[in-house]
N, C-alpha and C positions, 0 to 999 in steps of 0.2 A: 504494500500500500504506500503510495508519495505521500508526503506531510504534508498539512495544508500550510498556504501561506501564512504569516504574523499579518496580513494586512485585510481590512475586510471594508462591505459599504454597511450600512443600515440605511432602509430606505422605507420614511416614515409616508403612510399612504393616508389621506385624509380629505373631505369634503370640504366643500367652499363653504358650511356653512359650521366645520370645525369637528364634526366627527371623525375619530380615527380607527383604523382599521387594525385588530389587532388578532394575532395567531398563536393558541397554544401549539407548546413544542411537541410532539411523541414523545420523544424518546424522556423527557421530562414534565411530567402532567400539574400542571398547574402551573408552569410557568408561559408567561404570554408574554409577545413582543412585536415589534413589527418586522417588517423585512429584512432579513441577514444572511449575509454568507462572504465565505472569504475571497478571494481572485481567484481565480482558477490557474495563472499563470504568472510571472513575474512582469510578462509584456502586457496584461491586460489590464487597459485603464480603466479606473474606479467608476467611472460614468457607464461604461460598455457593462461591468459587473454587476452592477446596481439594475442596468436593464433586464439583466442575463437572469437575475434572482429574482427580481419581479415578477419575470416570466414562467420559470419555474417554479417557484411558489404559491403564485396564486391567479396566473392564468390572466395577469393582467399584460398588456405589452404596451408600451410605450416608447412614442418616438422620442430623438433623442431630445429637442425642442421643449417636450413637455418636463420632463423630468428635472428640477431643482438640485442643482449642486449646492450647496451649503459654503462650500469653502470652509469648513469644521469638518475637523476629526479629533477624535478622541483617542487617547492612548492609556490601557488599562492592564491591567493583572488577569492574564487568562485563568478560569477558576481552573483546580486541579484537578477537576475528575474530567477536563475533554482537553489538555496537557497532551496526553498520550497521542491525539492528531497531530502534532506539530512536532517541527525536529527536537532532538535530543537538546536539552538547553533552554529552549524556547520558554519566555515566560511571558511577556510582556504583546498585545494586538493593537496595529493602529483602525481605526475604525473612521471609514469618510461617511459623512451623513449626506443624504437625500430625501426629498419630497416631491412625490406626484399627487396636484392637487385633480379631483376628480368633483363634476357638478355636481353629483349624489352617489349614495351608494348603491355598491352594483354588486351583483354576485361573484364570488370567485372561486375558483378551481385549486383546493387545495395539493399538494403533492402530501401523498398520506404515509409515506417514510419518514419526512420533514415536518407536518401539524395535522390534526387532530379536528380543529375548530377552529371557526374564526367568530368575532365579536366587532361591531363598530360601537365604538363610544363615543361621547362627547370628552375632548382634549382632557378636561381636568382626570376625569373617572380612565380613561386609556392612560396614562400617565402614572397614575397611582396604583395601578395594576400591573402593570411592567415591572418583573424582576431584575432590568439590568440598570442602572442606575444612567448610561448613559443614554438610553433610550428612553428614560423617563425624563431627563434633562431635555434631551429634542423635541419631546412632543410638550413641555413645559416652552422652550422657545419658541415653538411654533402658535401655539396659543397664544402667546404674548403678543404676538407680533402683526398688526392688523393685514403686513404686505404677505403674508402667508399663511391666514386663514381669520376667518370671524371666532368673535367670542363668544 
């Protein structure tokens, strides 16, 4: 098995009029997040990933046009028990953030090795349900911020 990258997107999916879209994990049941996953390659840039996980995850596709680069990434302590994906050493993931804002919500096609369920919230209630602290952080900035969704 290749080690996954240290580098990943999260790509927060959410309504114009502030709900956000949120996907328990399988393999860990009760944790919910938005959209993640690492590069796939060292040449693949974080915009093309961000599309590429979107798509597989939840069956949404998006042009590149639509899709929110953040210009934020986060860099954190990968937890120990998913370690063993990444090379020998590896402790630490930078993570680039994204948002596709969407007029409403729409249905989505989960990958059922990857999530279980999905959930739309309103920003504060999606946020506070989020296990990772930086993807509660992004959907807490994206709430805030009128040029990236209503309150």
């Amino acid at each position: 098995m290749t080690s996954k990258l240290p580098v990943s997107v999260l790509v927060v999916v959410h309504t114009a009029q502030g709900e956000v879209l949120l996907l328990e994990r399988a393999a860990r049941p009760g944790f919910w997040q938005s959209v993640t996953g690492s590069l796939d390659h060292r040449d693949e840039p974080p915009a093309e990933a961000a599309r590429r996980e979107l798509r597989e995850e939840t069956g949404l596709a998006a042009r590149p046009t639509e899709l929110r680069a953040w210009n934020l990434a986060y860099t954190f302590e990968i937890f120990a028990q998913w370690r063993h994906r990444f090379a020998p050493g590896t402790t630490h993931n930078t993570e680039h953030v994204f948002s596709l804002e969407l007029p409403a919500r729409v249905p989505v096609v989960l990958a059922p090795q990857e999530h279980v369920a999905c959930l739309w919230l309103p920003w504060r209630d999606a946020a506070a349900k989020c296990f990772s602290w930086s993807n509660r952080d992004a959907i807490r900035i994206l709430g805030a911020s009128p040029a990236r969704c209503a309150r």
